[in-house]
N, C-alpha and C positions, 0 to 999 in steps of 0.2 A: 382519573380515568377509571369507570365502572364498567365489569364487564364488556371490556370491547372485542367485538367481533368483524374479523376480516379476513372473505374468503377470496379466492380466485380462482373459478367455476369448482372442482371438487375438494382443490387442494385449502384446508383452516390455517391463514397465515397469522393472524390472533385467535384463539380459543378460551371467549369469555377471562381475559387479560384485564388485571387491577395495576394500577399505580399511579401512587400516591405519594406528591413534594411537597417538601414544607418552604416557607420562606429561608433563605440562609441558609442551604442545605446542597448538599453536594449529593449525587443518587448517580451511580454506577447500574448501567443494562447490560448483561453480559449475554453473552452464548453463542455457541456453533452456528454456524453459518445455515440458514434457514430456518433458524430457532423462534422467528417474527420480531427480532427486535428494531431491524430497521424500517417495518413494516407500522411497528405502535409508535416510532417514533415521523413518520408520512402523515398517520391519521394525528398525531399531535400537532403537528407544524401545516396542516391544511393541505397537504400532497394526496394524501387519499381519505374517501370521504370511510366510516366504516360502516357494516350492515349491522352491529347490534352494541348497546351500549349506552353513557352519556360519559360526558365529559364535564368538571363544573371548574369553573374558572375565579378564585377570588370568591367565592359561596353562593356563584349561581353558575348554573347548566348554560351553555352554550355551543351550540355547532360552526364549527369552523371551517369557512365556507373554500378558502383556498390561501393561499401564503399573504395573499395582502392582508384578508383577514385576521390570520395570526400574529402578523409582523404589528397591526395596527391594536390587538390584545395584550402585547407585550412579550410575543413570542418568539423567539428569535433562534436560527439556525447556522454556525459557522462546520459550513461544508468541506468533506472531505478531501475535497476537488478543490480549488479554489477558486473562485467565481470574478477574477480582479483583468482589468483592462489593462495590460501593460504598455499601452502608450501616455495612458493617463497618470496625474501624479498621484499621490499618497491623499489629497485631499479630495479630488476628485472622483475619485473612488470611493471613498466613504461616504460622500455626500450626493451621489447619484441618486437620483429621483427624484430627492428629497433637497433640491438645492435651495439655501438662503436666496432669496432677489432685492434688490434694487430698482424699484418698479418694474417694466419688463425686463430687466438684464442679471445675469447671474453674479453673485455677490460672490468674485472671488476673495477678496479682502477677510471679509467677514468670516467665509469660510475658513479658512485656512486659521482664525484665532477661535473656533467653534473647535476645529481639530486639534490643537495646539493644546485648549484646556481640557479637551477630553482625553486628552493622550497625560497630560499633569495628573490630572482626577484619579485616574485610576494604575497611573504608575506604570505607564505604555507609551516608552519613549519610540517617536518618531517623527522625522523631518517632514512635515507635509505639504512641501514643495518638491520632494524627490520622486522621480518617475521609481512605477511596479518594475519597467526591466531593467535584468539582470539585479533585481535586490534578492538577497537570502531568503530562501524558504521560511524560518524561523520569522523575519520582521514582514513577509509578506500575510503569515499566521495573523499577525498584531495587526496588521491594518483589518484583517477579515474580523476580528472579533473586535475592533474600535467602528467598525461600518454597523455591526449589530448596537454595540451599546451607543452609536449616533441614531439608533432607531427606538431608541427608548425600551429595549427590550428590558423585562424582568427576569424570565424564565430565557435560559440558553443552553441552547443544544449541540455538544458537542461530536459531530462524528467522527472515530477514529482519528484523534486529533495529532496525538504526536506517530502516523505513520512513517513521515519523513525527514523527522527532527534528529537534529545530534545529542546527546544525553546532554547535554550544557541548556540546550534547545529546551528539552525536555523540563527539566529540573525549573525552568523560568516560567513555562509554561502554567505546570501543577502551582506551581506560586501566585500565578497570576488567577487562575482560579480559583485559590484559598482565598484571596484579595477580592474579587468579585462576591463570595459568597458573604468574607466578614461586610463588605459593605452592600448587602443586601439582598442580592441576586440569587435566585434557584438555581444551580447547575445541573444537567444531564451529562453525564459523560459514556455514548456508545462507543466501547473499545475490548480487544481480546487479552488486554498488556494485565494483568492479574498484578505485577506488582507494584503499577503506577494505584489500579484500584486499592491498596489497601492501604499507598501512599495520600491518598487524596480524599477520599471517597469516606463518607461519611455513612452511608448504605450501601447497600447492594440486592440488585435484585437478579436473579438469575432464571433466561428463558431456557425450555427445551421445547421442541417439533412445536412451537406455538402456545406452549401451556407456560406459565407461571410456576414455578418450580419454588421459588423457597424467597423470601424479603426479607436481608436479616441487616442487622447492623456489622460494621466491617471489623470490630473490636472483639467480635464472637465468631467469627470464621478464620481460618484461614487459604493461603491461596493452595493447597492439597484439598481442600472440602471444595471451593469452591471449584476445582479442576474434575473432583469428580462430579459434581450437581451438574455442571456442563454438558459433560459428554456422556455421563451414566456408568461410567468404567474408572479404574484405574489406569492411569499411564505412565508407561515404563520408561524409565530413563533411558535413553539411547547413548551405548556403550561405543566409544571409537577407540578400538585398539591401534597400538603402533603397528606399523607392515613398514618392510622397505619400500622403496618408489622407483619407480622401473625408470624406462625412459623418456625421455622428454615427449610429449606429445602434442604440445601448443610452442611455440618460442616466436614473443614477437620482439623485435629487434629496431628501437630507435623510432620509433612511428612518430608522423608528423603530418598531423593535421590543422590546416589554417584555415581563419573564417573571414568574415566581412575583413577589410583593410588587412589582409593577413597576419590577424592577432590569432594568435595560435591555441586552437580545442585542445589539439593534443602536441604536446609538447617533448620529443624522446622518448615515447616511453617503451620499455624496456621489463619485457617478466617473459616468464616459463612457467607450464605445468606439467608436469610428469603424470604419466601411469603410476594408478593407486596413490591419488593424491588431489587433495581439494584443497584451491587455492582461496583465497576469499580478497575481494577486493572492496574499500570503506570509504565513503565517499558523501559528503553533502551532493544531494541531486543539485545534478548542472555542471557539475566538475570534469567530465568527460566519460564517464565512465558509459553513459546510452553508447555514445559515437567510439568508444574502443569498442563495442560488441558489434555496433556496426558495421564498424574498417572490416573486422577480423570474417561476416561471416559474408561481406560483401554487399550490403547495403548502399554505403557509402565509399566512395574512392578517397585514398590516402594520399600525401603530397610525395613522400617517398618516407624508407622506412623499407621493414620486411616483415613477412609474414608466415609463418612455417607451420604445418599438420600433417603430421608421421613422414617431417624431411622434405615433404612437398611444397614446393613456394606457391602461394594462392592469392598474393595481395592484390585488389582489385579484380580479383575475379569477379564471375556470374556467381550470383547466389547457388544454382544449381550446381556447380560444379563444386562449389565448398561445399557443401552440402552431402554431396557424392563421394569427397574425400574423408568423409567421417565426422563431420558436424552437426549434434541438433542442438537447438536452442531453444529455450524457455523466453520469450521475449518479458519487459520489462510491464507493459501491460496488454493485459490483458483481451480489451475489447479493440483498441486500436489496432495493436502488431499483430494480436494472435487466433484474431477472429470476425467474425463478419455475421453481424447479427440477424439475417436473414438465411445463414444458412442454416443445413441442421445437424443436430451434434454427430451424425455419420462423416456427412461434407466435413466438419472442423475438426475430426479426427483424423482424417487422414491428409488435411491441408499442408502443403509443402513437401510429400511424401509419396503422394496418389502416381507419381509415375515408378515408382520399384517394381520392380516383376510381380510382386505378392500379389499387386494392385489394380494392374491394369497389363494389357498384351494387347499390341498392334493399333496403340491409340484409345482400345478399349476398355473400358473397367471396367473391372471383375466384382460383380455386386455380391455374388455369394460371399468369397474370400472377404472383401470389406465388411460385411453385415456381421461373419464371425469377427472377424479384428476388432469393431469397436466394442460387439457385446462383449470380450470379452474384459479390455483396458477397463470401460465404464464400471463391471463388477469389482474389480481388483482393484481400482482407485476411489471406489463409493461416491462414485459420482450420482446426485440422486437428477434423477430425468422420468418423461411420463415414456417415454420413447426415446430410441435413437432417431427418429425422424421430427422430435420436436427442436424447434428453433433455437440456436445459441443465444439467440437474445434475452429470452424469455425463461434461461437459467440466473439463479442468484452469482453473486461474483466470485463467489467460493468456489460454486461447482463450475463454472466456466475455467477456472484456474485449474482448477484438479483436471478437469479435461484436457487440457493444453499441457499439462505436466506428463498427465500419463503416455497422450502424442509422441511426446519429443522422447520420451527416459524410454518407449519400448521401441525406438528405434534402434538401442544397444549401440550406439555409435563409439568410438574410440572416444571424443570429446562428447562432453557435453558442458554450452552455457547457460547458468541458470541466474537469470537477471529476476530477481524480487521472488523467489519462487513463493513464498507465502504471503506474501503483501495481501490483506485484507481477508484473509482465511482463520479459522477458529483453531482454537488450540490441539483437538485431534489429529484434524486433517495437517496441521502443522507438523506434530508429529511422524505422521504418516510418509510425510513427505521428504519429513529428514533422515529416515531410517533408509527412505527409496536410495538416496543422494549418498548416503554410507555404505548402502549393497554396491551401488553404482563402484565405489571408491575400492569396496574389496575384492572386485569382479574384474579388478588390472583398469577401470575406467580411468578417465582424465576431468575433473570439474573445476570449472573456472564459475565463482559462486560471487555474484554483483548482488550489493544487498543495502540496504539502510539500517537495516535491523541490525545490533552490533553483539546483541546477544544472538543472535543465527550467526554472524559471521564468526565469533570469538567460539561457538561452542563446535562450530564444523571446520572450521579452517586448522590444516597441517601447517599453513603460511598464509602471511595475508600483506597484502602491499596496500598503502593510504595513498590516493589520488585527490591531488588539490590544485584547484586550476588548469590541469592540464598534465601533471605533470606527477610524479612517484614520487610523495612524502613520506617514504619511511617504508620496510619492510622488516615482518616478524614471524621467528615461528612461533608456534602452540605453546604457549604458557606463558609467553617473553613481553606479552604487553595485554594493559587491563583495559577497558571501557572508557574511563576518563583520559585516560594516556592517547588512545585511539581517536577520541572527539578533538582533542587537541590540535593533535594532527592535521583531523579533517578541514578544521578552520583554516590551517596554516601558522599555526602559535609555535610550533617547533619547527627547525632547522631541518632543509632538505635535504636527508640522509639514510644511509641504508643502514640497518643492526643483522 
């Protein structure tokens, strides 16, 4: 890729952008959130077309006219999201579109030994007669990169790949990609994790505000260089002093929640968070931990159990009234729980909020008072926008997340929970955001901190409880348990017990 240019009307989301993969090569795109790298990586994979540039593919030029194009180049994309039918099996899945026949009728048979030796070949085991639901995150990863390489792809693109892996996950992952590269394959990997890049990554290239900032090998940087290329600054290590921990200001007591045939979400479970004190909860997504922040701020009704904020019982409440009693929340994502892409970043700032006195009087809202409230959040949280009146949608996911953070933390509520608060945000803003969640902690706050990131949870947690299946595998404080210890747990490899 020469020169690529991509704008959207004034804003340069590539600016005259090079890069260049070799066969068998592993190539890391890093940068802050609006830096253009998942914008070069649209115009590679046929998402967006760009205005200036070429592309050559194999040593000729080519325009890539939209995904079937690329996919049928040998292009291929395993997305961050994951794109899998969970009614459908393991083979099914993979071979959608693209299915084997038997004159007119679909060759399960076939398929499934097409699956079988593509999962041998490249050392990606799975059963492909097992249904997508309820399989692990990690072996749903493996079906979405066995769906690419059943596409013949050469070149693969990875987005933010290990976001909601366990470090076991992880560790299989990078492997599996050093395996793909020895035999043959170009890898992309767009992700913010610096230390899986200099695990894996063979290059690197690092964007800022759309520009091409530096292409080096990974063997001549390190992750301090490339933290400052990123962001342009130095950044500070964030200092968590010990403080005593006042008094309790969450305590949930025994919760029980049951699902279909009343197989149980949440199983007893049982924690407190105190004033001036961040709890961290560790968890493979799917374990319960969405549906414990739900019971708690009233989302969803619990089957019994209790539920305590500043001594007040709230289980099953209205939202609004939990709310009232001292709760905000960072939901877990971002564009479903925490926003609504038609409205505008004024509306999604003061969403779940808009009736406080600040806000609104006698049914009415107060547009002066809200127009000062968000310009002020949006400067203070660098949220970058053309306007408060432009569309949440039509912000990157970074700055949608900074928006919704800064929402919920300047509501100064006694609680706050913050489910995934940096999921898909660059390493500043990351930053940024832990130093908020530390003031929060020495200002007498209460934080209950839901996360997948275990280095977020292990570096901000006073205590941290492991939820597996439903249920509290293990509780630690600060220093008393390492990453691998932690992933353990989260599978269910040790013994349900409290330390």
């Amino acid at each position: 890729m020469e020169g690529i240019v991509k704008c959207y009307g004034d804003l340069v989301a590539n600016n005259h952008v090079d890069l260049h993969l070799q066969k068998g090569e592993i190539l890391a795109v890093i940068g802050e959130n609006g830096a253009g790298k998942t914008t070069l990586m649209k115009v590679l994979y046929g998402l967006e077309q760009p205005d200036g540039g070429i592309i050559t593919l194999r040593g000729e030029k080519i325009c890539i006219r939209d995904t079937a194009h690329a996919i049928a180049n040998g292009i291929g994309m395993v997305q961050q999201h994951f794109m899998l039918f969970d009614p459908f099996t393991v083979t099914e899945n993979i071979v959608y579109g693209k299915e084997p026949r038997n004159g007119p009728f679909f060759d399960l048979d076939s398929a499934n030994r097409m699956v079988g030796d593509l999962s041998e070949r490249y050392d990606l085991p799975v059963d492909p007669q097992a249904k997508i639901k309820g399989m692990p995150v990690g072996l749903r990863q493996r079906v979405e990169i066995l769906k690419v390489l059943y596409q013949n792809a050469e070149i693969i693109i990875f987005d933010e790949p290990t976001a909601v892996l366990t470090p076991q996950e992880v560790t299989e992952l990078l492997k599996t990609m050093r395996q793909l590269a020895e035999s043959g394959k170009s890898i992309i990997i767009v992700t913010h994790k610096l230390n899986e890049v200099m695990g894996v990554a063979d290059r690197v290239m690092v964007m800022r505000n759309g520009l091409l900032i530096d292409d080096l090998s990974v063997r001549d940087t390190s992750i301090e260089e490339l933290s400052f290329m990123m962001v342009g600054r130095r950044l500070n290590v964030s200092e968590i002093p010990e403080i005593p921990k006042g008094k309790n200001v969450l305590a949930v007591e025994n919760l029980m929640l049951l699902g279909k045939g009343a197989v149980p979400i949440l199983d007893g479970v049982s924690l407190h968070v105190a004033a001036n004190e961040i709890v961290g909860i560790a968890g493979v997504s799917g374990n319960g931990q969405s549906d414990l922040a739900q019971v708690i701020l009233g989302l969803r009704k619990a089957d019994s159990g209790e539920v305590l904020l500043n001594g007040e019982k709230v289980l099953n409440h209205p939202v609004q009234s939990v709310r009232d009693a001292g709760l905000a929340m960072i939901p877990e994502d971002r564009f479903i729980w925490g926003s609504a892409a038609q409205a505008t970043v004024a509306e999604t700032a003061i969403m779940g909020h808009y009736r406080m006195p600040a806000f609104s009087k006698k049914n009415f809202l107060n547009i002066k008072q809200i127009r000062s409230f968000v310009t002020k959040i949006v400067r203070e949280f660098s949220v970058k926008t053309d306007s408060i009146q432009q569309r949440t949608g039509s912000l990157s996911g970074g700055n949608a997340q900074k928006l919704i953070v800064a929402r919920e933390m300047a509501q100064q509520t006694p609680l706050l929970i913050a489910c995934e608060p940096t999921r898909g945000i660059d390493i500043g803003a990351i930053n940024f955001i832990h130093d908020r969640l530390i003031e929060k902690r020495a200002e007498g706050g209460a934080v209950l901190l839901i996360s997948s990131e275990l280095s977020e949870v292990l570096k901000l947690s006073d205590r941290i409880y492991v939820i597996y299946k439903g249920k509290i595998n293990g509780e630690f404080s600060r220093g008393n348990v390492n990453e691998e210890e932690l992933g353990l747990r989260m599978v269910g490899s040790a013994k349900i017990e409290s330390q």
